[in-house]
C-alpha positions in Angstrom: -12.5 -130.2 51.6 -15.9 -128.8 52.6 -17.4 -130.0 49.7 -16.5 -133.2 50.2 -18.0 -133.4 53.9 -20.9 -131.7 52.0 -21.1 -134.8 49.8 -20.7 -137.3 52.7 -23.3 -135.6 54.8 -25.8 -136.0 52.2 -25.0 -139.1 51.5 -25.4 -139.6 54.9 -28.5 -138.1 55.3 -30.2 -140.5 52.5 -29.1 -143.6 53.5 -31.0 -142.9 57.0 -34.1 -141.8 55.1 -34.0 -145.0 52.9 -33.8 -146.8 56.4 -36.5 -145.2 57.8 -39.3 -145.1 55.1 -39.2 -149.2 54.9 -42.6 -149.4 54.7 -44.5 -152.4 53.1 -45.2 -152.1 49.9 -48.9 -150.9 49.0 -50.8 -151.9 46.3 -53.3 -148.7 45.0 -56.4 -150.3 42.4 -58.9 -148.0 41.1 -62.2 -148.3 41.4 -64.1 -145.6 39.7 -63.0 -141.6 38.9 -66.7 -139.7 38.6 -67.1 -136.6 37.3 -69.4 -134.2 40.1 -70.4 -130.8 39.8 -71.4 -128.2 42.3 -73.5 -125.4 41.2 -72.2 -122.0 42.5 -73.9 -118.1 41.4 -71.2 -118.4 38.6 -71.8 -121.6 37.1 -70.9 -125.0 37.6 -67.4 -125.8 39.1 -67.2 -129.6 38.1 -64.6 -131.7 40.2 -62.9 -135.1 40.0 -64.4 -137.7 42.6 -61.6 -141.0 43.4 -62.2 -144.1 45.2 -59.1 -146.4 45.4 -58.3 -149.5 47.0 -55.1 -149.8 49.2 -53.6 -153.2 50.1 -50.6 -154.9 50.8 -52.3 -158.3 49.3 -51.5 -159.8 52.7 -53.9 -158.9 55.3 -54.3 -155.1 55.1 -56.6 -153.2 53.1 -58.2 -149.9 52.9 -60.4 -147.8 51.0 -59.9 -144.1 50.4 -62.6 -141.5 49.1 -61.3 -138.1 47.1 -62.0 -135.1 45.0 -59.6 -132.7 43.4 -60.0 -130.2 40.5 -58.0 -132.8 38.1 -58.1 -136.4 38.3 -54.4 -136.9 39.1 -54.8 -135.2 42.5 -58.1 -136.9 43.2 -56.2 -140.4 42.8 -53.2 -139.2 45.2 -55.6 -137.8 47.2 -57.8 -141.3 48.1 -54.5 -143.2 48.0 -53.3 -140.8 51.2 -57.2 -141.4 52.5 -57.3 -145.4 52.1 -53.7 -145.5 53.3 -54.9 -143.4 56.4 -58.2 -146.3 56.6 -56.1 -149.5 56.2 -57.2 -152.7 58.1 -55.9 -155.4 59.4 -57.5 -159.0 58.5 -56.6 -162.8 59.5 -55.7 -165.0 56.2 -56.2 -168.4 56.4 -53.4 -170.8 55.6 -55.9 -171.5 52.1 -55.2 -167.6 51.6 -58.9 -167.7 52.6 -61.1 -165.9 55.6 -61.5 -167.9 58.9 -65.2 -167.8 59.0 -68.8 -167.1 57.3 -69.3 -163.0 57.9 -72.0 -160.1 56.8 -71.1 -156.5 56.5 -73.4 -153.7 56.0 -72.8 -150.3 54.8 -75.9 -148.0 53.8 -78.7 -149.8 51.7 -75.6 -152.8 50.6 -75.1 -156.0 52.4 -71.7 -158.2 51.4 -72.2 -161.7 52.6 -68.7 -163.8 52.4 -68.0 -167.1 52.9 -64.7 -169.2 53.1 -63.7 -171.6 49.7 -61.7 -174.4 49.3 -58.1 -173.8 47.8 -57.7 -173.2 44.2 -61.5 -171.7 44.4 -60.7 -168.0 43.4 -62.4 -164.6 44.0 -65.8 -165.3 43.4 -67.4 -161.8 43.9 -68.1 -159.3 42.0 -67.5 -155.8 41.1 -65.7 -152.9 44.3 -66.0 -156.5 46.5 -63.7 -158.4 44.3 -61.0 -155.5 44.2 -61.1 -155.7 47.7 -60.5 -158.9 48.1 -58.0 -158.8 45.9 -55.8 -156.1 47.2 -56.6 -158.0 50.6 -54.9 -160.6 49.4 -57.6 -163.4 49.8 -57.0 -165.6 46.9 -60.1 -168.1 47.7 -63.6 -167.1 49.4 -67.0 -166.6 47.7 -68.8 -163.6 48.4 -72.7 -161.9 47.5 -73.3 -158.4 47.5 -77.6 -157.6 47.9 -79.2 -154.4 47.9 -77.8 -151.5 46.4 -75.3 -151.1 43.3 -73.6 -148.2 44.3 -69.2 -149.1 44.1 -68.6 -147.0 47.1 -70.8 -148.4 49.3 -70.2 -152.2 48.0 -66.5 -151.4 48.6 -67.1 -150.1 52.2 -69.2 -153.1 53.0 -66.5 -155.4 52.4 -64.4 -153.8 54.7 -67.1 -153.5 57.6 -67.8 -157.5 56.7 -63.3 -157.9 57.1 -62.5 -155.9 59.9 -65.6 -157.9 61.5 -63.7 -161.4 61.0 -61.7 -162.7 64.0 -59.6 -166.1 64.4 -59.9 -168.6 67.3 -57.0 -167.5 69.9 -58.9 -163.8 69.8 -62.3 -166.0 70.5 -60.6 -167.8 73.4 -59.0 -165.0 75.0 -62.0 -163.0 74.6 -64.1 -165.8 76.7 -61.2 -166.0 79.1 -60.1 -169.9 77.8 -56.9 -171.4 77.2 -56.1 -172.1 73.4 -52.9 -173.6 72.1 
């Protein structure tokens, strides 16, 4: 008998947590595991550096930054940090961006610029992943200055989170917008 309420309570207990944890799914991409190393009195400790892209590929998107000892724990790690960093963006019905926009991030500068349907991801490199696990599926976008993936990736989120659509225009001149 009390093994049987036992059962039932569990069960119980796991159907609420199911209930509870319905979170959307996130898409984790890889960008780039380094190897760094520190040099101590006693040697050189080397570490596992992560950056990973996190993304529901419909409007939300974040990049995370790890290290760990091993590179299994660096990856969990940045996916915990990007998840922590996620943003929300406006998607076009052309699963494109609203508007032209520039973001800057260190010595890199992303320029984007909306496409027609059936377009693509024309970018290259941390930018494209991005705007992939975004989910844009059409804009055209530049990266200048420096080559570095972390800073190119971190760019393209200053140049997202910078986009706005028309109704948060209007209401932030005070006009009416249907």
């Amino acid at each position: 008998m009390n093994s049987d309420l036992k059962k039932i309570n569990k069960l119980k207990n796991n159907s609420r947590r199911s209930n509870n944890l319905q979170e959307p799914k996130l898409v984790e991409r890889l960008i780039k595991i380094s190897r760094v190393s520190k040099v101590t009195k006693g040697g050189k400790k080397l570490s596992f550096r992560a950056i990973v892209v996190v993304g529901d590929e419909n409007g939300k998107v974040g990049v995370g930054v790890a290290k760990a000892d091993d590179v299994v724990n660096a990856f969990k790690k940045a996916k915990t940090d990007g998840r922590k960093n996620l943003i929300t963006l406006p998607i076009t019905k052309a699963l494109s961006i609203p508007h032209n926009v520039i973001g800057d991030f260190g010595a890199c500068k992303v320029i984007m610029r909306p496409s027609i349907e059936g377009s693509g991801v024309i970018a290259g490199g941390a930018v494209r992943i991005v705007l992939e696990v975004a989910g844009v599926k059409n804009v055209i976008a530049k990266q200048l200055g420096s080559n570095n993936l972390l800073n190119n990736a971190k760019a393209a989120i200053c140049a997202l989170d910078n986009l706005t659509t028309q109704s948060q225009v209007a209401k932030k001149r005070g006009l009416n917008f249907k």
